[in-house]
Phi, psi and omega in degrees: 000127184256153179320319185278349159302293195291006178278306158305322191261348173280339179291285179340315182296327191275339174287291162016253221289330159286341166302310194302325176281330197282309188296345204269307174328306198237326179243354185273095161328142169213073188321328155311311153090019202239142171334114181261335181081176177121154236214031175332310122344293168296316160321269156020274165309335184261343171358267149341302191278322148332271181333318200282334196271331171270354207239351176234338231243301125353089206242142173355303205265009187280149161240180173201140158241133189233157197279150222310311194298330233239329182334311168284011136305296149302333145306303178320318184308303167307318163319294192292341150300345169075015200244349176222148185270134179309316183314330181268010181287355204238018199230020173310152187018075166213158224275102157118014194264211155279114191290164179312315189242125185315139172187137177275016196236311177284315206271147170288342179247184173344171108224105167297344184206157150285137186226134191183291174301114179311108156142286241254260175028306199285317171265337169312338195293311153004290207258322186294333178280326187304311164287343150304329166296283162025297175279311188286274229084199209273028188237029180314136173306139158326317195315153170265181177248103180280165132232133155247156197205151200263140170311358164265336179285008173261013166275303165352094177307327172323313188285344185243007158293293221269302197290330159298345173316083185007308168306315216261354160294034201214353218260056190268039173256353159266148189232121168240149171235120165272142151273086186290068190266017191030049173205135166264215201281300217261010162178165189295135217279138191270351164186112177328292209052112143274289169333285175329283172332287172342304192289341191278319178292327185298328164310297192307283201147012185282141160297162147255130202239151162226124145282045218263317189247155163279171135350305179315301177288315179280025177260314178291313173295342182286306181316142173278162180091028177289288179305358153238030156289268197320308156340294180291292195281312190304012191226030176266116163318163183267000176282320196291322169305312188289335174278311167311343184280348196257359199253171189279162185293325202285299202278344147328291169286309183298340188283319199303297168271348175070215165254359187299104189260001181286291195313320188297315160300317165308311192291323186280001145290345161235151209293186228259285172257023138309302186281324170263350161256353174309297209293353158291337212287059180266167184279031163229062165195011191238131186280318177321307170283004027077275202304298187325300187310285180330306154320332198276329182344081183309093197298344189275014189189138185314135147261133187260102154288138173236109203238113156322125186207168183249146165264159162087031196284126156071017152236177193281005206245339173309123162099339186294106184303327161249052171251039145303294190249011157351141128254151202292114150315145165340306203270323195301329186308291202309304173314318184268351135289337160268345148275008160258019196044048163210152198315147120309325149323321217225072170310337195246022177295122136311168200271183223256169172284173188096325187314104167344309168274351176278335172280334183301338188253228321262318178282331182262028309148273159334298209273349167244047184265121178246157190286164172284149184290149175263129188254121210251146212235129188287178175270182183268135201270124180293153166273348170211164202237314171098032186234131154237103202324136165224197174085183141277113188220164173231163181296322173296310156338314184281341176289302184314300179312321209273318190315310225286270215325297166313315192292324184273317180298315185230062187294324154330318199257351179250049177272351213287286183321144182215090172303133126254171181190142185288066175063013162205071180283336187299309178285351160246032187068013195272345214286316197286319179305285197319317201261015156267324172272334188061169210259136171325141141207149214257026161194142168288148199234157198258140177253125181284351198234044185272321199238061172232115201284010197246288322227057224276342194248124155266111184239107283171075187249119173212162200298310164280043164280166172225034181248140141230140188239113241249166128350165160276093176181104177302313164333331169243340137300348202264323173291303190306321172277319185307323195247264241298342143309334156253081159246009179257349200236347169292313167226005167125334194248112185269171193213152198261042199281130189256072202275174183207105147251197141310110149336314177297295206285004169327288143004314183287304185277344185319348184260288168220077160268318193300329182289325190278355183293335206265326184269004128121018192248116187264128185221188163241130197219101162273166185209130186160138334295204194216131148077188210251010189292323184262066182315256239311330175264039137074155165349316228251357161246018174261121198310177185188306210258334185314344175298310168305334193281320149332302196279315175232050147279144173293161176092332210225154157224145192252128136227154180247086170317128180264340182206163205306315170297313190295336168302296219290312189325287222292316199281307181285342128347306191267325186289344195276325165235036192237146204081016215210158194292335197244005143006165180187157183236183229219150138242108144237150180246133246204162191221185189234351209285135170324111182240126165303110171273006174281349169290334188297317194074059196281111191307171196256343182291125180320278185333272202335321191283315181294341181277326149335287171310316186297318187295323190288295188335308161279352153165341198203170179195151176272117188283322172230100161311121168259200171271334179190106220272144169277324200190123158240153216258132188235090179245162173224147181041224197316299161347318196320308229252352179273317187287318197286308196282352159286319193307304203317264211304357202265302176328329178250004175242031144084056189232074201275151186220109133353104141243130196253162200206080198286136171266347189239015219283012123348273185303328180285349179274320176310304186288356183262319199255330191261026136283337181251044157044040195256009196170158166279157177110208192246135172276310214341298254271320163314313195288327186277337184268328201228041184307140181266050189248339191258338190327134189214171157279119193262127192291012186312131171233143157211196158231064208196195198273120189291352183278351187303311205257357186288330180309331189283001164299325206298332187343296191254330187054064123206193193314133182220173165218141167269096176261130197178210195234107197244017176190160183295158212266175183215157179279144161175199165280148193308311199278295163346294187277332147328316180267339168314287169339296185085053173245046192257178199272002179294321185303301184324297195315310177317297188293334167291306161262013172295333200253333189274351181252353166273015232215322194309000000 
């Protein structure tokens, strides 16, 4: 392949992908008259580095993630790959079209990662290899993990979260190449640190490769008074760099040289236009140095490439400190069709047949033609184990038990399950799962405390364990359930992956787990312990909002088990629908706090007990019946044994009360809109919990932010009080802080009649 074939094809690439913006902008009626967007510039810059890498570079089994900014790039690519239909070039952000952002769920052509979210583009490939090592064993495809990433996205704590993770010096199938155009959104970056950096990846244990120059320059830098040309730009702020891209060959050459009479000799050895593409001539736009970089590649340890770039490279707008979201004028359009030798009338042609380059995409084309996935269908997951839990138990507790339960009962599905956890599987009950199954690692590691008799968690690391275990950085767990959640549609193989964090820290992880839900990765997010339930450790680990953030998350069905049966229900419930095209991932959420399980009241009758389990499943069940109910007490979770001992006190001051006992209220607000035809699915589940034949004045507790349950007054239209938790929490006893709250049961007894006499 000669340089001036790929060269032809990357300026094609680069009209492309400015044209795909230029049309959505300029020529794609917009009656709204609202912004459409797209990144020309940014676009730009990756060009080169694009073009080198899909068109000498690139393999099958490679996967990539490209950065957010970069998209009609990768499109453009995909066209000339025959891999996108010419219709969609004319359809960036438009409602079914090609999305804003590479995205795998969405966009009609290849898109290997979702991309969008500053930091995570970047870090999936990461967590994407891990689960290719995960399904394949030590019999993993060879391929690599690119990620490209733009140089701002390296200020993402997420991204030095991810790269310190122990695991991932062991990772040598990563590939990161940054794009170094030294510029952000709104200016030119005033000082990098590149050096800096470079050393921080080199610490984790990553190779560092730097492209910083082409050919051109370093032909210049070889002449004398070269080296002290390299000198001068390498020790020029980069707003000053960036200013020479904007100047004419006379003031160039005088910005450059100064007083300087070596440069000044130098510079007066080459013409006018030379001397203005040197100073372009950086190396992530130069393919030799490119070519060079790649080869260098160390297959045995992760690599960071860092390629030097103009943003805005080969348009008229390069360099330009506020051309992030520039667009190109009219007359700049035309210029840059005609120097790309193509009509503008007719924008989208591919090259002609015969062509050198029509063979070249026509040969990668081939060669990065993959089979079709074989879709492997998971087994069925049971519904009931058929154990009834007794004693004192906690919901957390019952998660571990249930994993134990499953792996003996149903071992197909549970060879499936894959735990992860940020450093506190002990403390959140995982300890009996981890030393039964033992924990992933890509090599086996000798346990030094295997035969140390004090010793109760045994860690027992080997390539077929099935815990994994991350760092303290929710982030890399919640990305680590994203690709180990697309392995049914990356390779065929679905997997059950479950994460256990800390409730409080949901929040924290919440962006991308939401992000890997939307990129088609299906999971479980335990959050335990919750709430205000775990007095003694004071505010600063007590949950308040997560319930809601359960109801309306997209994606998801949420829940919270009040007893040890509704958990084992609720988790195969969630485990039932992860892995499969029509799918869905779970939040439960879970306590710790001691419960009498003789309050679930489980029936003993076969029929009864599955319509009970049907009931927890779909969001709520009447836990308690009156003969004509006064009021009815709406508890969820932890809460349970305070709703109940009200109903009780209510009952003997001749107040009989309804008690419901919600597991969902995700499904129950879903059953609230598909009764008003506002969503798909079902009500029933209303009519058995809340009939409006039983209809009271109504009661809620939870232990989370009392509006998560308030919409269920609307059921029926009546009266209601909400009760729950609406400021940060305090250390104490259990009774203490409940009652700080008012969620203990005198408050419940009050508020019930406070509400039956207003109600009178």
């Amino acid at each position: 392949m000669s340089d001036e074939v790929l060269r032809s094809i990357e300026q094609r690439v680069l009209w492309l992908s400015t044209a795909i913006i230029d049309w959505a902008n300029r020529e794609r009626p917009n009656p709204s008259g609202l912004k459409v967007g797209g990144h020309q510039a940014s676009s730009a810059s990756m060009v080169s580095i694009m073009t080198a890498l899909w068109f000498d570079h690139l393999r099958a089994s490679d996967r990539v993630s490209v950065k957010p900014h970069a998209s009609p790039v990768l499109h453009a690519i995909n066209y000339l790959l025959g891999l996108l239909d010419e219709e969609y070039l004319t359809t960036l952000r438009q409602f079914g079209g090609l999305q804003s952002y590479p995205s795998r769920a969405k966009d009609p052509d290849p898109v290997d990662y979702s991309t969008g979210s500053v930091g995570i583009g970047a870090t999936a490939p990461i967590w994407g290899a891990l689960a290719r090592r995960y399904v394949a064993g030590p019999e993993a495809s060879p391929g690599r993990q690119y990620a490209l990433v733009g140089d701002a996205e390296l200020d993402e704590g997420a991204i030095w979260e991810a790269v310190l993770d122990p695991m991932v010096a062991g990772f040598g199938e990563l590939v990161w190449i940054v794009d170094l155009n030294r510029q952000s959104l709104d200016r030119v970056v005033p000082i990098l640190g590149a050096d800096r950096l470079q050393t921080m990846f080199a610490a984790a244990g990553w190779q560092v490769l730097t492209v910083k120059y082409g050919a051109l320059l370093e032909e210049l830098f070889a002449q004398p008074g070269g080296d002290v040309l390299r000198a001068r730009i390498d020790e020029m702020p980069n707003a000053e760099y960036q200013r020479l891209l904007r100047c004419s060959a006379a003031e160039l050459r005088d910005r450059l040289a100064g007083d300087d009479t070596d440069i000044g000799r130098l510079l007066d050895a080459y013409d006018d236009e030379t001397v203005l593409r040197a100073v372009r001539n950086l190396g992530g736009h130069d393919h030799r140095a490119l070519s060079d970089a790649f080869a260098a590649i160390d297959d045995t340890r992760p690599t960071v490439m860092f390629a030097y770039t103009i943003k805005g490279y080969g348009l008229a707008i390069e360099g330009h400190p506020q051309n992030h979201s520039a667009l190109l004028t009219p007359e700049q359009f035309a210029a840059l069709g005609v120097q790309s030798g193509v009509d503008v009338q007719r924008p989208w042609e591919r090259f002609g047949n015969g062509t050198a380059e029509a063979a070249l995409c026509a040969e990668v084309a081939e060669r990065l033609r993959r089979e079709p996935l074989t879709a492997t269908v998971p087994p069925s997951v049971p519904t009931d184990l058929g154990r009834t839990p007794s004693g004192v138990r906690t919901t957390q507790a019952a998660l571990g038990r249930t994993l134990l339960d499953v792996n003996r009962e149903a071992p197909d599905v549970g060879g499936r399950i894959v735990t992860v956890s940020p450093d506190v599987s002990s403390s959140t009950n995982l300890g009996g799962w981890v030393n039964k199954v033992g924990v992933w690692s890509h090599a086996e590691r000798d346990d030094w405390f295997a035969d140390d008799a004090e010793t109760i968690l045994h860690w027992r690391e080997k390539p077929g364990g099935q815990h994994i275990e991350l760092g303290i950085a929710e982030t890399n767990l919640v990305g680590a359930l994203g690709e180990l959640g697309a392995t049914w549609s990356r390779w065929g193989r679905p997997l059950i992956p479950i994460g256990v964090l800390y409730d409080p820290f949901v929040e924290r992880a919440l962006e991308p787990w939401s992000f890997g839900i939307y990129a088609g990765g299906q999971s479980i997010l335990v959050g335990t312990p919750s709430g205000v339930t775990l007095a003694p450790e004071g505010g600063a680990h007590q949950s308040i909002t997560t319930p809601s953030i359960g109801l309306e998350q997209p994606g998801c069905v949420s829940y919270e088990p009040a007893f040890a049966i509704d958990t084992e229900w609720t988790l195969l419930a969630a485990m039932g629908q992860v892995g499969r095209p029509d799918g869905t991932s779970a939040y439960l959420r879970l306590s710790t706090r001691p419960v009498d399980q003789a309050l679930a009241a489980v029936p003993a009758d076969p029929a009864a007990r599955e319509r009970r389990r049907r009931h927890v499943v779909a969001g709520a069940y009447l836990l308690r019946r009156a003969s004509s109910p006064a009021v009815t007490l709406v508890g969820m979770g932890a809460l349970m044994p305070e709703v109940l001992a009200a109903a009780t006190r209510l009952d003997t001051l001749g107040f009989p009360a309804d008690v419901v006992c919600v597991t969902s209220p995700d499904l129950l607000f879903r059953a609230v809109q598909a009764r008003r035809r506002r969503g798909a699915g079902s009500a029933w589940i209303l009519d058995a919990v809340l009939s409006a034949e039983r209809a009271a004045p109504m009661v809620t507790v939870l232990d989370g932010h009392p509006h998560t349950l308030a919409f269920l007054a609307g059921v029926n239209r009546v009266p209601s009080t909400y009760l729950g938790v609406t400021g940060f929490g305090q250390s104490g006893d259990l009774d203490s802080v409940y009652r700080y709250h008012g969620l203990d049961t005198d408050s419940v007894v009050t508020a019930a009649l406070d509400l039956i006499e207003s109600s009178g």
